[in-house]
C-alpha positions in Angstrom: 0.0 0.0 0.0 1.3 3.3 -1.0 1.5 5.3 1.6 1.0 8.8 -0.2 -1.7 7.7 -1.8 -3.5 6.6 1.2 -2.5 9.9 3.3 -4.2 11.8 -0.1 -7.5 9.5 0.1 -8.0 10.0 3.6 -7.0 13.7 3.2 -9.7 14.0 0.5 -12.4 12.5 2.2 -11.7 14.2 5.4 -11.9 17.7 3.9 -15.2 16.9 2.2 -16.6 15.8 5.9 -15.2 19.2 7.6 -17.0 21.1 5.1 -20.1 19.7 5.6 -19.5 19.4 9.5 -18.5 23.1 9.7 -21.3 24.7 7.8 -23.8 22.5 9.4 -22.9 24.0 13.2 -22.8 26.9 12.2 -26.5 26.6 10.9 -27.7 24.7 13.8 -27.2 27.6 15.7 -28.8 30.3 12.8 -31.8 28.1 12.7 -32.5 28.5 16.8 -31.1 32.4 16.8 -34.4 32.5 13.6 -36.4 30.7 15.9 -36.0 32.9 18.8 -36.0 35.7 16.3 -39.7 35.0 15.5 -41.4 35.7 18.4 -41.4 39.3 17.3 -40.9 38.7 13.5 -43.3 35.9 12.3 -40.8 35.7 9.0 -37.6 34.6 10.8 -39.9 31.3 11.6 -39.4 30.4 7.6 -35.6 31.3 7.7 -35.5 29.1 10.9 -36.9 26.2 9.2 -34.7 26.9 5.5 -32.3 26.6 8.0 -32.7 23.9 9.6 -33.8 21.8 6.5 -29.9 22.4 5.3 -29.3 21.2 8.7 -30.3 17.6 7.9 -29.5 17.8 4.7 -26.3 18.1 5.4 -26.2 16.1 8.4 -26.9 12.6 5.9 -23.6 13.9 4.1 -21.7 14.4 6.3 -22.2 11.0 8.4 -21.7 9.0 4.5 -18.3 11.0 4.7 -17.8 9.9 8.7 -18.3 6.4 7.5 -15.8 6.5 4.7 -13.1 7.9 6.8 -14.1 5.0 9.2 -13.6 2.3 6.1 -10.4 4.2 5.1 -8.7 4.2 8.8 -9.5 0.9 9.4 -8.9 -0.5 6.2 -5.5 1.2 5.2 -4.1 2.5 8.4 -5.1 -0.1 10.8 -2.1 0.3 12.8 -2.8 3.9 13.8 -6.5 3.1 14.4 -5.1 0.6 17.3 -2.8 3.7 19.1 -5.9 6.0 18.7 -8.6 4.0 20.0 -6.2 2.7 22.9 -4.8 5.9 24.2 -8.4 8.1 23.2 -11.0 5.5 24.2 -12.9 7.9 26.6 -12.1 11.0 24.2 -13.4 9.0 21.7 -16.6 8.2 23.5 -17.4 12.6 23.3 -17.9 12.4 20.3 -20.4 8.8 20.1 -22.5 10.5 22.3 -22.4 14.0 20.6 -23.5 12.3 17.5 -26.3 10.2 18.8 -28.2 13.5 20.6 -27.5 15.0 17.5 -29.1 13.2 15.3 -32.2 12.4 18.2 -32.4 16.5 18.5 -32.5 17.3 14.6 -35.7 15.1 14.6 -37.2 16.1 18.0 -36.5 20.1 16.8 -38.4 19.3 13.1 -41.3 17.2 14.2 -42.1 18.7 17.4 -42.2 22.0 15.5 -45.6 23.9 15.7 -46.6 21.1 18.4 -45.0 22.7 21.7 -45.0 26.4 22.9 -42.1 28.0 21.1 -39.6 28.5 24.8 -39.7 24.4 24.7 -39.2 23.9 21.2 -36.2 26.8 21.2 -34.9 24.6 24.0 -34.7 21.6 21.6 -33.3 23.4 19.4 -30.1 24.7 21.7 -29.3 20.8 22.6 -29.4 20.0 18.4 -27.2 22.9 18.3 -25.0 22.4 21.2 -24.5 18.7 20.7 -23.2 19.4 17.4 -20.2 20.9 19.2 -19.7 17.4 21.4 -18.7 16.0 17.9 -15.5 17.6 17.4 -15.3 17.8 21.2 -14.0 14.3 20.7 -12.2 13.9 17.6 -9.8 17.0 17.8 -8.2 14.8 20.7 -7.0 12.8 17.9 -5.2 16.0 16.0 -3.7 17.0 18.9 -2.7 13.8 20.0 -0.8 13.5 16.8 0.6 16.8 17.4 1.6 15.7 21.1 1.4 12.4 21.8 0.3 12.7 25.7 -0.8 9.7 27.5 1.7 7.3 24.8 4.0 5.0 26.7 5.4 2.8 24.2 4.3 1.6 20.9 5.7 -2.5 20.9 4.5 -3.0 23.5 1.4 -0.6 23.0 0.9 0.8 26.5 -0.7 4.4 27.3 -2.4 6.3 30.2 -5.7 7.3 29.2 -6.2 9.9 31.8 -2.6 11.6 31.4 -4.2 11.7 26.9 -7.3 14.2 28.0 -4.8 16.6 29.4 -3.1 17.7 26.4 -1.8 20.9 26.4 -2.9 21.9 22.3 -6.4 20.0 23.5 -8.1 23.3 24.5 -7.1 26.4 22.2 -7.4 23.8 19.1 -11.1 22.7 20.1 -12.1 26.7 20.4 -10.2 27.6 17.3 -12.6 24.6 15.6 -15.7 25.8 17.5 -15.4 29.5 16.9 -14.5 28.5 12.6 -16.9 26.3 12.4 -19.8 28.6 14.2 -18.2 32.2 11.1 -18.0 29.6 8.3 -21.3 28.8 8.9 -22.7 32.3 9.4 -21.0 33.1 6.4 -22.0 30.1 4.0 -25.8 31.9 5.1 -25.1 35.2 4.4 -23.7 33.8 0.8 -26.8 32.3 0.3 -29.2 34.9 1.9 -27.6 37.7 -0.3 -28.2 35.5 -3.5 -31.9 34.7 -2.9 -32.3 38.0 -1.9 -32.7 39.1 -5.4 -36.1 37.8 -5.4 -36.5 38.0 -1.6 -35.6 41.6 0.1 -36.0 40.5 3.3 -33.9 38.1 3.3 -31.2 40.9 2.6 -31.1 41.8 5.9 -30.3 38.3 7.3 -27.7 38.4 4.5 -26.0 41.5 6.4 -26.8 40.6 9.9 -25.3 36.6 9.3 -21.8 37.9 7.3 -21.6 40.7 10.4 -21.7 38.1 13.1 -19.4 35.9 11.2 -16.8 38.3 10.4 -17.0 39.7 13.9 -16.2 35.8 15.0 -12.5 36.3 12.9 -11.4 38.0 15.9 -11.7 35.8 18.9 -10.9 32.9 16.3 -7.7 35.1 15.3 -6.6 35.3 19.3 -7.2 31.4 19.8 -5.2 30.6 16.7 -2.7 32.7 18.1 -2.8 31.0 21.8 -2.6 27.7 19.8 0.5 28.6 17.4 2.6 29.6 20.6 1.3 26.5 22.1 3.0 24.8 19.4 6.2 26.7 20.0 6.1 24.5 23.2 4.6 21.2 22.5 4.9 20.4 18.7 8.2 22.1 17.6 8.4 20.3 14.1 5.0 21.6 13.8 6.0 25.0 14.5 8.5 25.0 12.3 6.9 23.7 9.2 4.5 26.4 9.9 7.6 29.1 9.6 9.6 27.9 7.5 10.1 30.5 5.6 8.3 33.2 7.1 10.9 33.2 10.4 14.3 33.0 9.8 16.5 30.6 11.4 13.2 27.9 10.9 13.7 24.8 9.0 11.4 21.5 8.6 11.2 18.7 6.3 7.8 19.7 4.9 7.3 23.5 4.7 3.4 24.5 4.9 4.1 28.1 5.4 2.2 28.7 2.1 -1.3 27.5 3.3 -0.8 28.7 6.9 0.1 32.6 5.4 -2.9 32.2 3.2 -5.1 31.1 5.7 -4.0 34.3 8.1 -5.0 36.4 4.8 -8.1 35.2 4.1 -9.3 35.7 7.5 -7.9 38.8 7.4 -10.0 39.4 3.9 -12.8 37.7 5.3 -13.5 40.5 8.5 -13.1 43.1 6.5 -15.6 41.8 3.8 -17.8 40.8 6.5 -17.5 44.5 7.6 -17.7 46.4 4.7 -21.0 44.0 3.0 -23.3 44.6 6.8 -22.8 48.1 6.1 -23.6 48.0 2.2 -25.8 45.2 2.0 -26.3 46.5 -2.0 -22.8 44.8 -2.5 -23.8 41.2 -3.4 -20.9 40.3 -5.6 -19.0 40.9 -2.1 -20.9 38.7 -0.1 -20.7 36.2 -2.7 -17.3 35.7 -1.6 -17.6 34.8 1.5 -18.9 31.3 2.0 -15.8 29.6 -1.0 -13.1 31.7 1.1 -13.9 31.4 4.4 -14.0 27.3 3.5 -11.0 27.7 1.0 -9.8 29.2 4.5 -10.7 25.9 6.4 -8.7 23.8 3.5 -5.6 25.6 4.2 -5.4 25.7 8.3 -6.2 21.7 7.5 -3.1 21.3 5.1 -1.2 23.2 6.9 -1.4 21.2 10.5 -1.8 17.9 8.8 0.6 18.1 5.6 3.0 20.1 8.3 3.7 16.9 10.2 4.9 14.8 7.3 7.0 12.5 7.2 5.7 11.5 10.5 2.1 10.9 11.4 2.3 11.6 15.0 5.4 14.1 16.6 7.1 13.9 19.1 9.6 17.2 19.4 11.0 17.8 16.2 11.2 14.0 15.3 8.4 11.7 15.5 6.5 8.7 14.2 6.9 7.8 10.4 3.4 7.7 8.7 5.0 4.3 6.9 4.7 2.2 10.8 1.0 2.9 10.5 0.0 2.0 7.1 -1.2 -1.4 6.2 0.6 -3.0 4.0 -1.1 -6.0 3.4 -3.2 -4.6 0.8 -2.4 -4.4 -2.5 -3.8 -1.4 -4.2 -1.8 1.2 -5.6 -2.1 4.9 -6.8 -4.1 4.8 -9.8 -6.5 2.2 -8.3 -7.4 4.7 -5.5 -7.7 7.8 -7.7 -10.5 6.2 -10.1 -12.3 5.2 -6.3 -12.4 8.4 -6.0 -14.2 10.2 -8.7 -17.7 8.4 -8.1 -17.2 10.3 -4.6 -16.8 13.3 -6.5 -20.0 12.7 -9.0 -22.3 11.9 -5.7 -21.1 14.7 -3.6 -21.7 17.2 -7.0 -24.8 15.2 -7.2 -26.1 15.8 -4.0 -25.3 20.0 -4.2 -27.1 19.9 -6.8 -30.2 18.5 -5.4 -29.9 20.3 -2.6 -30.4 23.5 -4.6 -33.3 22.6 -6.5 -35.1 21.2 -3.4 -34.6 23.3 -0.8 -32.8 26.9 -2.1 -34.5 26.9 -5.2 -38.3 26.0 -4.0 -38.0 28.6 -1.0 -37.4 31.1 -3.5 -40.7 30.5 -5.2 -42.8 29.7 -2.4 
């Protein structure tokens, strides 16, 4: 088994799932801020509902992605599914349980809608958007376990302390730095789409400007976090850091310089406040707002190439050394490059499929209702 092109499959696949998982947070929480909005504008009720209609949409996705990634760690890198699941069994568990109130909520906030006075059903609909951050509650233990291996003993024999593992010291500012994206690139893949159905729908401009100023607003604590989590690195994942810098500090050298996405990444947010800004107080600008649902993802893509690329050739750090990604892979399958790349591109055709779909059915039809 080649072992780039299982890193490049599971890289694909994962940044597919973040996308979905991102936006769909984000949303979860726009459809209970329209929900509470309507008790003194009976219109935010529809927007509540759009919203939450994307919600599930996206939720189906997302989980058909979540399983692939499953099928692809266990199937080609079975070895690093063993230290994981060892060492981040109770971490793990976060984000089981995140998943199954999430899923339970979506349904209890839809069908109970219209059924219960609106303070209970806005109470449902905090827990379906609050549980949606328990999911990545759990599975960022995993990045920054690779980052800093805490709790990992020894590898032959596989030993590790499971308590010392939830006391990672890149655990916290990396979970808030994911929280805080995930709640702007939401925000701002609805004020993308509010500003473009707005053309038939002038109401809907003002969620447009109200959703890309709450979003861009979000750059800033998410800016201070991502600072508090770069130093962090200084500290706790120096081949990290440096693969990070290389190139931007002098002195810094790595094996796999990521500078490029980690720069762009600081721009776009950068582009993405001031966009934010400038489109709440000129809501006329569509082409602007336009903008800002491919860039702030384009922006995700880049923070996730940057940490994950950065560590190569090792899989999990330790100092400014570390694990190779080869000890993990399985090798006793036989498929190579080519093979994996064709697997791909019915992935591709269903997920274009599925956009598709999702514009005539739900975007589309709220348009002309």
């Amino acid at each position: 088994m080649d072992t780039l092109a299982a890193l490049l499959l599971l890289g694909f696949v994962l940044l597919v799932h973040l996308t979905f998982v991102n936006i769909n947070i984000g949303l979860g929480f726009l459809s209970v801020a329209a929900r509470w909005r309507s008790r003194s504008d009976q219109k935010a009720e529809e927007v509540s509902k759009l919203s939450l209609k994307f919600v599930a949409a996206n939720e189906a996705v997302s989980g058909v992605y979540g399983t692939l990634i499953t099928v692809i760690l266990f199937g080609l890198w079975t070895g690093f599914v063993n230290v994981v699941v060892q060492v981040l069994f109770f971490a793990l568990l976060i984000s089981v349980i995140g998943i199954i109130i999430r899923l339970t909520s979506i349904a209890a906030y839809w069908y109970t809608w219209g059924k219960v006075g609106l303070s209970t059903h806005i109470i449902l609909g905090l827990i379906m958007a609050i549980s949606g951050l328990l999911i990545p509650a759990g599975f960022r233990y995993i990045f920054a376990y690779m980052n800093n291996p805490v709790g990992l003993i020894s590898l032959s024999p596989l030993e590790g302390n499971v308590a010392a593992a939830l006391t990672n010291p890149l655990y916290a500012p990396l979970l808030l730095h994911t929280w805080v994206g995930a709640l702007s690139i939401g925000f701002f893949t609805a004020a993308t789409g509010f500003a473009w159905a707005s053309r038939r729908s002038e109401y809907l401009r003002g969620w447009a400007a109200k959703t890309a100023l709450v979003s861009s607003l979000l750059i800033i604590p998410q800016g201070v976090i991502g600072f508090w989590y770069w130093s962090s690195l200084s500290e706790h994942s120096q081949l990290l850091f440096y693969a990070l810098n290389t190139g931007l500090i002098s002195g810094f050298s790595a094996p796999t310089n990521v500078s490029y996405a980690f720069l762009g990444m600081v721009l776009i947010g950068i582009y993405l406040l001031a966009a934010g800004l400038i489109y709440y107080s000129n809501p006329t600008r569509v082409s602007l707002a336009y903008t800002l649902a491919p860039l702030s993802i384009l922006s995700l893509y880049l923070g996730e190439i940057a940490q994950n690329w950065g560590r190569l050739p090792y899989l999990i750090i330790q100092g400014q050394s570390g694990l190779e990604a080869d000890l993990f892979v399985n090798r006793l399958i036989a498929i190579n490059t080519p093979t994996l790349l064709i697997a791909v591109v019915p992935i591709v055709v269903i997920t274009i499929g599925f956009v598709v779909l999702l514009y005539y059915y739900l975007a589309k039809g709220y348009m002309e209702s």
